[in-house]
TORTI-908331 format. One record per atom (N, C-alpha, C): residue number from 1; residue in three letters; x, y, z. Coordinates in steps of 0.02 Angstrom, whole numbers. Example, Ala and Ser with C-alpha at 12.3 -4.5 7.8 and 13.67 -1.06 7.14 Angstrom:
<recs>
{1 "ALA" {660 -284 390}}
{1 "ALA" {615 -225 390}}
{1 "ALA" {660 -165 390}}
{2 "SER" {642 -112 354}}
{2 "SER" {684 -53 357}}
{2 "SER" {645 2 394}}
</recs>
This chain:
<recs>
{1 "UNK" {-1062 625 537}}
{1 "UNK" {-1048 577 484}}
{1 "UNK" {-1115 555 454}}
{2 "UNK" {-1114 558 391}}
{2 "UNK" {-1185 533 362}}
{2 "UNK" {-1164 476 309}}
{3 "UNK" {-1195 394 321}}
{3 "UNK" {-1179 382 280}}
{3 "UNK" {-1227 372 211}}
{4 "UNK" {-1195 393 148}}
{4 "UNK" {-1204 396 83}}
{4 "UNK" {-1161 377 34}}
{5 "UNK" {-1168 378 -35}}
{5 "UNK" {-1117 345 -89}}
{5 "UNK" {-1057 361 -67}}
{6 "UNK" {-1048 426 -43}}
{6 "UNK" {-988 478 -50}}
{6 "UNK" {-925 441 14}}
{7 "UNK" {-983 415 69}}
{7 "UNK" {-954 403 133}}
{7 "UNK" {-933 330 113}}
{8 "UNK" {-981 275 77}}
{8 "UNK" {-974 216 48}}
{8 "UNK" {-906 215 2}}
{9 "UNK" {-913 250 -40}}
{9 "UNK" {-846 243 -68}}
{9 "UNK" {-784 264 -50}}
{10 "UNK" {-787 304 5}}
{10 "UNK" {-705 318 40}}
{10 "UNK" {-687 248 92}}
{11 "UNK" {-737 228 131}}
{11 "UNK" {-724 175 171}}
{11 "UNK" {-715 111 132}}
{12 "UNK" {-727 91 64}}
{12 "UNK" {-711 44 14}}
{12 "UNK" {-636 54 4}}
{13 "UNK" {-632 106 -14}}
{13 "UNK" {-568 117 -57}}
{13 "UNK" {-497 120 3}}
{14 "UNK" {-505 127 65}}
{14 "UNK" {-479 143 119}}
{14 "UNK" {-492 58 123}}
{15 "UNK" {-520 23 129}}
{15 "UNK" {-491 -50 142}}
{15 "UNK" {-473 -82 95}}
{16 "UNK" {-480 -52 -3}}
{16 "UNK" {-445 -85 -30}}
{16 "UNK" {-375 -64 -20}}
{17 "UNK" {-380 2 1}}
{17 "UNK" {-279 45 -1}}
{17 "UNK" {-254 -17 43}}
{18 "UNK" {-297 -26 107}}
{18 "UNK" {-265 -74 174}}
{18 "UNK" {-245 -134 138}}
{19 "UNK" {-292 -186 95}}
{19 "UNK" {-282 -257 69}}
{19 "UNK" {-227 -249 30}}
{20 "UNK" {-222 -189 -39}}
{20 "UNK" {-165 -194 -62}}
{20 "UNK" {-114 -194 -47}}
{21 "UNK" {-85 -147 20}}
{21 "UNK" {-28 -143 38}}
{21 "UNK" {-33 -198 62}}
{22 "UNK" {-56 -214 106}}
{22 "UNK" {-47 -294 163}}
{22 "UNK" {-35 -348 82}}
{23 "UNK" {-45 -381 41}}
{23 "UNK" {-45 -410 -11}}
{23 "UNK" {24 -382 -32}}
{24 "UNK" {47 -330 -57}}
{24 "UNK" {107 -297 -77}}
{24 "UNK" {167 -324 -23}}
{25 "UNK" {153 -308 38}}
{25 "UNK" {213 -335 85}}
{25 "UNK" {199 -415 82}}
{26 "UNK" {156 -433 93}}
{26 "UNK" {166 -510 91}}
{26 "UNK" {203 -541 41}}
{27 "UNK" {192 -530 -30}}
{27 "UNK" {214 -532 -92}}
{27 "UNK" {283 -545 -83}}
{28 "UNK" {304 -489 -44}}
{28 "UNK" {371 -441 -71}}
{28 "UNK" {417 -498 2}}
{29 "UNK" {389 -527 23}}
{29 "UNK" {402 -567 75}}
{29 "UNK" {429 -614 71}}
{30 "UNK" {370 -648 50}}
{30 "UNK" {352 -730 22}}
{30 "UNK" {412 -727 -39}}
{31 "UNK" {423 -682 -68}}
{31 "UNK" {448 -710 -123}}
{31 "UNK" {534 -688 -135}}
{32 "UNK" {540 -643 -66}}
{32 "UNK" {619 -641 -43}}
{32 "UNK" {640 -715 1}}
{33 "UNK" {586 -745 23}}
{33 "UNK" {596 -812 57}}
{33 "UNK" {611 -863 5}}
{34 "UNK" {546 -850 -29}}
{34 "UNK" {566 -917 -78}}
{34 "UNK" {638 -920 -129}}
{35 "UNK" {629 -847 -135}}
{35 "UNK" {705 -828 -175}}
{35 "UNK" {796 -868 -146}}
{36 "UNK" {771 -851 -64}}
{36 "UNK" {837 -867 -29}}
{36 "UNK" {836 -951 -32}}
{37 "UNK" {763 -974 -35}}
{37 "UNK" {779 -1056 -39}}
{37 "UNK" {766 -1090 -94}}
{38 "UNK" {785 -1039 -144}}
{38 "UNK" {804 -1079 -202}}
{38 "UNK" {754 -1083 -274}}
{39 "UNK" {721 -1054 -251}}
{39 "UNK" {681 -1053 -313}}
{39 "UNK" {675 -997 -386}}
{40 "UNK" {733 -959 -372}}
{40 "UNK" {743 -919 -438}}
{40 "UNK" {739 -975 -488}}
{41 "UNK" {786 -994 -487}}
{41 "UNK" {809 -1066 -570}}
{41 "UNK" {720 -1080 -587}}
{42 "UNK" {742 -1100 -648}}
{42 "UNK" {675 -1105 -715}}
{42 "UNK" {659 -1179 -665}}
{43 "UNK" {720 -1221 -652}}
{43 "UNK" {699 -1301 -636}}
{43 "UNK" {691 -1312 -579}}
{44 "UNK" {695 -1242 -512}}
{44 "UNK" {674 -1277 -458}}
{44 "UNK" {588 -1289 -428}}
{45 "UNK" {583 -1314 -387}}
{45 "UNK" {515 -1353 -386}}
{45 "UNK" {461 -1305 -379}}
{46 "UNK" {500 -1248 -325}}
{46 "UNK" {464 -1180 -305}}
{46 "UNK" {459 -1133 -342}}
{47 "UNK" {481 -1154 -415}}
{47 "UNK" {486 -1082 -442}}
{47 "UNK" {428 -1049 -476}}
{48 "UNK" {398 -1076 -483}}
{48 "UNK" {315 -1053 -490}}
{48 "UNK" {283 -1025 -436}}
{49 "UNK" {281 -1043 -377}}
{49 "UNK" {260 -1011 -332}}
{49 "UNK" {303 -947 -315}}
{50 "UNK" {367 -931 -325}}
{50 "UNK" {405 -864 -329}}
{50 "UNK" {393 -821 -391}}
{51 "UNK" {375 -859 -446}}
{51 "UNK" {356 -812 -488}}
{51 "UNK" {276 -789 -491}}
{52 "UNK" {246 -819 -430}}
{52 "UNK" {165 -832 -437}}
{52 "UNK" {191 -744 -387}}
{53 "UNK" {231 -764 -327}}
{53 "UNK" {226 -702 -275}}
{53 "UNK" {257 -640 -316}}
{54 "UNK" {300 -648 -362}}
{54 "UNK" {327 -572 -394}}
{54 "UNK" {262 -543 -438}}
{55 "UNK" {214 -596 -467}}
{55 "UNK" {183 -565 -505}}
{55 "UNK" {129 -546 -460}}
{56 "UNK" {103 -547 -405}}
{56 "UNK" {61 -525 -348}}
{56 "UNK" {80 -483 -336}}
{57 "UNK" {137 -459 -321}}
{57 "UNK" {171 -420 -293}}
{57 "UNK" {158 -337 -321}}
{58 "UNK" {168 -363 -405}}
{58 "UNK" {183 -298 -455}}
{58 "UNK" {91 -286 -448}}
{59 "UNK" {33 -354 -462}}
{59 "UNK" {-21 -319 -441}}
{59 "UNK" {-69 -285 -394}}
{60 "UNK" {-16 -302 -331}}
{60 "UNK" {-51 -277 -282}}
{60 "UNK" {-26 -187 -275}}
{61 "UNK" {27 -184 -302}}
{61 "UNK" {65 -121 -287}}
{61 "UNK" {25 -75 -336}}
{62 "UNK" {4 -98 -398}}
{62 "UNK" {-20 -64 -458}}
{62 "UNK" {-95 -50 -426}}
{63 "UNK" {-118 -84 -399}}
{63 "UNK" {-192 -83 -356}}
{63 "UNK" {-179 -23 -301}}
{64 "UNK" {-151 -45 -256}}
{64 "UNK" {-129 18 -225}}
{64 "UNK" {-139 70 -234}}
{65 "UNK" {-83 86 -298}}
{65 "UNK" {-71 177 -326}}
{65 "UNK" {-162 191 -354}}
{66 "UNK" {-180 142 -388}}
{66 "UNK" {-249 163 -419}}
{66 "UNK" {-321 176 -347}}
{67 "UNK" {-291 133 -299}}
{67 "UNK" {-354 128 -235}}
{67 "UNK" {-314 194 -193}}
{68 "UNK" {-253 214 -207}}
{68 "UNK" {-236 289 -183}}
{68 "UNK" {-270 337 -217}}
{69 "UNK" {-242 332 -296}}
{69 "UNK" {-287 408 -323}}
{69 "UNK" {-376 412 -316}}
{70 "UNK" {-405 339 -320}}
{70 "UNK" {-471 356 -308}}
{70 "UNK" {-504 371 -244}}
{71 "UNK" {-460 350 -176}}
{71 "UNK" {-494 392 -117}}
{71 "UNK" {-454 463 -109}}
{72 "UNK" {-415 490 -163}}
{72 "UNK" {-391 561 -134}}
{72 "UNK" {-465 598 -186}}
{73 "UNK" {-501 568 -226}}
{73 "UNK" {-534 591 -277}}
{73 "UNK" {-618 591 -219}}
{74 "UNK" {-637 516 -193}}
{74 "UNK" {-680 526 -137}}
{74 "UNK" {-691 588 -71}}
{75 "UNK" {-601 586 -54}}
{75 "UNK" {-600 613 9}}
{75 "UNK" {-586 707 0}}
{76 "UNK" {-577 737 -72}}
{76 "UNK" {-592 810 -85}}
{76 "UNK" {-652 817 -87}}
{77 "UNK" {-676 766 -118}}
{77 "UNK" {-760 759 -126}}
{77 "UNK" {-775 802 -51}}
{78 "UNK" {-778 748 0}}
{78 "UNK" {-797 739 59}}
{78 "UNK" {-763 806 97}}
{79 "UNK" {-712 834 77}}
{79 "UNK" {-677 892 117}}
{79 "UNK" {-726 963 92}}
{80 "UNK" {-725 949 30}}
{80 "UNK" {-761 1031 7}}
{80 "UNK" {-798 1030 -11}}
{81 "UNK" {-859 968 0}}
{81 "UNK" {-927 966 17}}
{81 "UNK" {-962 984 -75}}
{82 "UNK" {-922 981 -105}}
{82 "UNK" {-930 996 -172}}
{82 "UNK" {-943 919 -222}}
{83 "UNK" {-950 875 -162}}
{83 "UNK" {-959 793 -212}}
{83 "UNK" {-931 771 -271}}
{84 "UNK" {-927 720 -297}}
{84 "UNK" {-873 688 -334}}
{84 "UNK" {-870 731 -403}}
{85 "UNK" {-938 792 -423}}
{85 "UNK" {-935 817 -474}}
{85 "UNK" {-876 880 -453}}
{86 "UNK" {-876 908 -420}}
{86 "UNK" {-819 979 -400}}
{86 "UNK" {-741 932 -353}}
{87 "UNK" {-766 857 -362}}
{87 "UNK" {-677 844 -312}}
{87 "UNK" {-598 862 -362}}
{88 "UNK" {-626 848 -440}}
{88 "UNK" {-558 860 -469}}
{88 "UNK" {-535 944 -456}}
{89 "UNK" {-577 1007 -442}}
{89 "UNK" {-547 1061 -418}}
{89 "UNK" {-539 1083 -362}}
{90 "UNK" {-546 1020 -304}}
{90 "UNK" {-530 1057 -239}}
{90 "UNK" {-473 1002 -217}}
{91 "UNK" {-460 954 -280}}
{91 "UNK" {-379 910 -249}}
{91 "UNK" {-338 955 -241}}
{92 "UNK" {-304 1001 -297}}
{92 "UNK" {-254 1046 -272}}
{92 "UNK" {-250 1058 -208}}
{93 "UNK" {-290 1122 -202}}
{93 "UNK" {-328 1156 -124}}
{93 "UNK" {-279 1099 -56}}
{94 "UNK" {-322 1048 -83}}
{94 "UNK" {-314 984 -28}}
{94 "UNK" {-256 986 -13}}
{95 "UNK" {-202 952 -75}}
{95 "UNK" {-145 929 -68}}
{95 "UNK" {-103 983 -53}}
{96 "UNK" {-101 1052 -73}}
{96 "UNK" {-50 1097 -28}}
{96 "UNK" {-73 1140 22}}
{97 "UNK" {-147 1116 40}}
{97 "UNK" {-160 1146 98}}
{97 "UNK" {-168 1105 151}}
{98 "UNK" {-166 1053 172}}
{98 "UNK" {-208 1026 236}}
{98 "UNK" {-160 962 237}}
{99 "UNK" {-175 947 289}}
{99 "UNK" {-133 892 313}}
{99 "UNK" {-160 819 278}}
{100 "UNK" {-187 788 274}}
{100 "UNK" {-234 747 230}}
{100 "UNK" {-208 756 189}}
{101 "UNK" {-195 817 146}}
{101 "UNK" {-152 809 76}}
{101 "UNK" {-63 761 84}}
{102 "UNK" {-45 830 153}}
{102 "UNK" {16 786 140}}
{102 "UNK" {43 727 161}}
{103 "UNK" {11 715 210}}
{103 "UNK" {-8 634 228}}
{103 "UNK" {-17 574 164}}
{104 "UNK" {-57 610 125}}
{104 "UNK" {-79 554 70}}
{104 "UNK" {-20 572 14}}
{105 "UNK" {10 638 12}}
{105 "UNK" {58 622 -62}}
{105 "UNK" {127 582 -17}}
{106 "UNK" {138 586 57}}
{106 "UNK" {183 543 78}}
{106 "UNK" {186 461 53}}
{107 "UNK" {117 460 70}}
{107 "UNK" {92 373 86}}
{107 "UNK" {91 367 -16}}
{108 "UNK" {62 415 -39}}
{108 "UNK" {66 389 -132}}
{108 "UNK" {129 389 -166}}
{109 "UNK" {174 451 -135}}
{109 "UNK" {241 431 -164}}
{109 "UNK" {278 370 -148}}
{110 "UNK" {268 341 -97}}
{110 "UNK" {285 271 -55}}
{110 "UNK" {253 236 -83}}
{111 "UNK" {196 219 -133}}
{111 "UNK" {166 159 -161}}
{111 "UNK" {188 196 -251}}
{112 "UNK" {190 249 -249}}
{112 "UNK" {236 239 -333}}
{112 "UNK" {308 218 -346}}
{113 "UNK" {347 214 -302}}
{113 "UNK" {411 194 -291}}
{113 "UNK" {397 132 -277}}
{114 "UNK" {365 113 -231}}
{114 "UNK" {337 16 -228}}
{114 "UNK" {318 1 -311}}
{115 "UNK" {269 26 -313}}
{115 "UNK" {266 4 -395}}
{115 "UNK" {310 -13 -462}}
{116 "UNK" {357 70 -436}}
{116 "UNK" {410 58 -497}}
{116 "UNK" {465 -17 -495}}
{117 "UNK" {483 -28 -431}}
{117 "UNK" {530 -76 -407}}
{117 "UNK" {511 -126 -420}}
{118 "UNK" {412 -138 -394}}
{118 "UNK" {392 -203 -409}}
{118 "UNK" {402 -224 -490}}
{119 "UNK" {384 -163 -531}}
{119 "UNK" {370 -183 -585}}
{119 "UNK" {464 -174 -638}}
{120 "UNK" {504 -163 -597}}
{120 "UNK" {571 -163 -645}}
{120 "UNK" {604 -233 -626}}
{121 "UNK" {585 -259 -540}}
{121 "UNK" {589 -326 -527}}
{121 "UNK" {691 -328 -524}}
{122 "UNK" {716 -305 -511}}
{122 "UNK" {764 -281 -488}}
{122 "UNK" {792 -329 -429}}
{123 "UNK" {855 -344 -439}}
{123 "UNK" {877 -389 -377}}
{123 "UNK" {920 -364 -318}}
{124 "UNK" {940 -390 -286}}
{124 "UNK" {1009 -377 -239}}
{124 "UNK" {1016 -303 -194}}
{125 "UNK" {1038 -307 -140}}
{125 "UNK" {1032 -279 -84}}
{125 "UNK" {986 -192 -112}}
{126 "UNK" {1034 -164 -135}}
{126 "UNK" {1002 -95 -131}}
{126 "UNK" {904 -88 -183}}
{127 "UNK" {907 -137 -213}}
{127 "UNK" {838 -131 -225}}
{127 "UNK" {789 -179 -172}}
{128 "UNK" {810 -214 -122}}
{128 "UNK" {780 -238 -93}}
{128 "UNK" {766 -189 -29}}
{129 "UNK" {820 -138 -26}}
{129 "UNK" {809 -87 26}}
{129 "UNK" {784 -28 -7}}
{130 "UNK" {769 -6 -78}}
{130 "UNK" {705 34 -81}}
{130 "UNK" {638 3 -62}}
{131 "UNK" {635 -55 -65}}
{131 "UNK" {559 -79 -82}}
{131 "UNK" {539 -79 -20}}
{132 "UNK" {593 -97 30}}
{132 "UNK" {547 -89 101}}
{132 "UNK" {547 -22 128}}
{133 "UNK" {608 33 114}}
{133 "UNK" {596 98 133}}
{133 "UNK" {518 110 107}}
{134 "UNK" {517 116 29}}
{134 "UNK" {440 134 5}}
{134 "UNK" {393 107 59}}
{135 "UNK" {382 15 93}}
{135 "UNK" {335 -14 112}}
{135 "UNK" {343 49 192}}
{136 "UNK" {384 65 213}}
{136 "UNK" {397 111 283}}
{136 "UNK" {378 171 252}}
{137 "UNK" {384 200 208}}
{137 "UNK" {345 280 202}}
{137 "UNK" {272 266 186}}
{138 "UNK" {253 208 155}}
{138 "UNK" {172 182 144}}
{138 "UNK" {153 204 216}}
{139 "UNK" {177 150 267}}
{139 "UNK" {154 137 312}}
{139 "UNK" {139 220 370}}
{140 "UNK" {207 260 341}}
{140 "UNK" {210 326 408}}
{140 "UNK" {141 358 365}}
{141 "UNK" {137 373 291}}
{141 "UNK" {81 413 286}}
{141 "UNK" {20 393 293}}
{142 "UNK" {13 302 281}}
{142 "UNK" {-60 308 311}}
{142 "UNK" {-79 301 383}}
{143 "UNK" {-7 293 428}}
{143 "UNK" {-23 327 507}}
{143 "UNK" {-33 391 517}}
{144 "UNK" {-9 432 442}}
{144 "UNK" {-43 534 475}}
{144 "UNK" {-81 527 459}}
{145 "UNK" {-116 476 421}}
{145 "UNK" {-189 509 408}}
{145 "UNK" {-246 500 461}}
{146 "UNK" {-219 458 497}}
{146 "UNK" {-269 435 540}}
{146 "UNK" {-271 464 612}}
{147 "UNK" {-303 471 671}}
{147 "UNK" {-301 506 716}}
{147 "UNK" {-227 497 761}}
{148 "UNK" {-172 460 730}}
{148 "UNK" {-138 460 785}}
{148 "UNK" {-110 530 757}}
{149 "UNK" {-83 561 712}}
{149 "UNK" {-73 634 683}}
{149 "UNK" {-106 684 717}}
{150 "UNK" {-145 675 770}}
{150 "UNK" {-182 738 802}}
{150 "UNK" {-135 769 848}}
{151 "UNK" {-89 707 881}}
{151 "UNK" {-45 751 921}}
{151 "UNK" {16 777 863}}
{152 "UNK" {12 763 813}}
{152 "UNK" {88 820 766}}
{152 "UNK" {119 758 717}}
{153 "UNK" {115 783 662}}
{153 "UNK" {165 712 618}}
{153 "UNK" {197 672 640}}
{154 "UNK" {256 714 673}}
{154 "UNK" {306 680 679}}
{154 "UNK" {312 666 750}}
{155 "UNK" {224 648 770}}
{155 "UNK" {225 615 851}}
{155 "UNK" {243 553 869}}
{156 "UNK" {253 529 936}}
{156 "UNK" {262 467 956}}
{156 "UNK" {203 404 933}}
{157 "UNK" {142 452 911}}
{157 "UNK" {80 404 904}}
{157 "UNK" {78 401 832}}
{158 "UNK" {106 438 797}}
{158 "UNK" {116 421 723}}
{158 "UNK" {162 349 724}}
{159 "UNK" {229 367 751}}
{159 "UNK" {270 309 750}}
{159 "UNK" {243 241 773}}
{160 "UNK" {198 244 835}}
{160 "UNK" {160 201 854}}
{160 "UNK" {121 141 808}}
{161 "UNK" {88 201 774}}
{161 "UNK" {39 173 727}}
{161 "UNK" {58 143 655}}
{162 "UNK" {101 172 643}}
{162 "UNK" {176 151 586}}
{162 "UNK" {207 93 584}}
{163 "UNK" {217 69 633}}
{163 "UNK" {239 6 681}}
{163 "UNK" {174 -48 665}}
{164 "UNK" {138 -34 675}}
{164 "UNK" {61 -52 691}}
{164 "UNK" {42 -102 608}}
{165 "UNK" {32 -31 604}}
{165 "UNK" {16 -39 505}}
{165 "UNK" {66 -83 491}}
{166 "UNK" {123 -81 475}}
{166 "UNK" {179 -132 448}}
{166 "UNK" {165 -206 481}}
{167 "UNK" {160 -204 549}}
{167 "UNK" {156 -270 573}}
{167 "UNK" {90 -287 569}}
{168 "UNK" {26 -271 551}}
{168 "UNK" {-31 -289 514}}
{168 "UNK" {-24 -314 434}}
{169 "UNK" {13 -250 425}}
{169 "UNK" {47 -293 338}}
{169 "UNK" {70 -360 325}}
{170 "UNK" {114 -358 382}}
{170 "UNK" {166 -411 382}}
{170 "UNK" {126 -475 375}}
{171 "UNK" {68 -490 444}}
{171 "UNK" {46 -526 469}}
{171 "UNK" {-13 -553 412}}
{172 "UNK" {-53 -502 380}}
{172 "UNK" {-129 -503 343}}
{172 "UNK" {-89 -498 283}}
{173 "UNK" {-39 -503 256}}
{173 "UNK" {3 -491 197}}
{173 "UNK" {25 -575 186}}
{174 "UNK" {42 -591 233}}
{174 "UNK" {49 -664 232}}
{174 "UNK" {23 -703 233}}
{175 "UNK" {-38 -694 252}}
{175 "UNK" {-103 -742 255}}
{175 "UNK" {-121 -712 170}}
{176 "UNK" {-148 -676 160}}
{176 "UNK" {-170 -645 89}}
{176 "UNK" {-130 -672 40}}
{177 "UNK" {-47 -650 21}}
{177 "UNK" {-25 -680 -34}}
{177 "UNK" {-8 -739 -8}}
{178 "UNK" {3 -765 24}}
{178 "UNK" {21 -850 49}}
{178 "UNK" {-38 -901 26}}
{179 "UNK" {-97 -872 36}}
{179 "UNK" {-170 -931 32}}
{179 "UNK" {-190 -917 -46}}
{180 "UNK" {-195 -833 -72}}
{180 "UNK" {-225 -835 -136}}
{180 "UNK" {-171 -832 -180}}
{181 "UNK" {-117 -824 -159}}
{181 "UNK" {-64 -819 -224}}
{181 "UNK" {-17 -884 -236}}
{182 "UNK" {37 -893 -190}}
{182 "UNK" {79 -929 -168}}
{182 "UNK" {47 -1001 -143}}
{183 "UNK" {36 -1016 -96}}
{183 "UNK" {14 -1078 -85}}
{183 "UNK" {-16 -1125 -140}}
{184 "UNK" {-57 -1096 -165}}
{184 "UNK" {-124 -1126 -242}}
{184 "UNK" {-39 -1169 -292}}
{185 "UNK" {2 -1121 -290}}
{185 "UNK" {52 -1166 -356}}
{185 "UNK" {74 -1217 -329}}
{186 "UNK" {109 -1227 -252}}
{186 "UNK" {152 -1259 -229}}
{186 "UNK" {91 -1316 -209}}
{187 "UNK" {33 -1322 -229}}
{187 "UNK" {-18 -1393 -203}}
{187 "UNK" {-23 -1419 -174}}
</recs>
């Protein structure tokens, strides 16, 4: 491992992917809570703070897809040793050859489907169960990417770590949109 710009900017962009999603689930949280106690209506007291978490929500997800495409743009870099000037011709390569590819179009199709939902804002049961399927395929692809995938995708330590990631979301998702988003309206 050497670190340089190349190494600097994948480990940036790899904890903004982490903050956005964690921010995205919190969002998507906070503001199914506040929803159930009442704060849709224009006149209830909370409803600023529910509309503070939907609009977090749509920007953390939009952050996401953009802190996805720029570390798949770092990390070809970093695969074919060809640096950020040769990464736009060895993404292909990447994405239908190597696991890293398909790990990451798992985990990006799971934050473009978060996106679309956040941003159509859609109510009632079956859109509330895409948005967390999407937040559960986020979560399985960025467990292949990481070493628990050494024993096989679809290992016990992927699931492990899947588990892991979500309940880090859950937890750093709630502290994140709760303190900088949500909390600030409700005073």
């Amino acid at each position: 491992m050497r670190i340089d710009s190349l190494w600097i900017g994948q480990v940036a962009l790899a904890a903004l992917m982490d903050a956005t999603f964690a921010m995205a689930v919190g969002s998507a949280l906070l503001k199914a809570w506040l929803g159930k106690d009442g704060a849709r209506p224009v006149v209830a007291p909370s409803h600023p703070a529910w509309l503070r978490a939907q609009h977090s929500l749509v920007a953390a997800a939009l952050a996401l897809v953009l802190a996805d495409l720029g570390w798949l743009v770092y990390e070809a870099a970093s695969m074919s040793g060809a640096g950020l000037g040769g990464a736009f011709a060895a993404i292909p390569v990447m994405l239908a050859q190597t696991h890293t590819g398909f790990a990451w179009s798992v985990a990006f199709g799971g934050a473009v489907v978060l996106a679309i939902v956040a941003l159509a804002k859609p109510e009632g049961p079956v859109a509330h169960a895409v948005l967390w399927l999407a937040v559960i395929v986020i979560a399985a692809g960025k467990a292949s990417l990481g070493h628990a995938a050494d024993t096989g995708p679809l290992s016990a330590a992927v699931g492990v770590q899947t588990l892991h990631l979500l309940a880090t979301a859950v937890w750093g998702g709630l502290v994140l949109a709760g303190g900088l988003a949500v909390l600030p309206v409700l005073g």
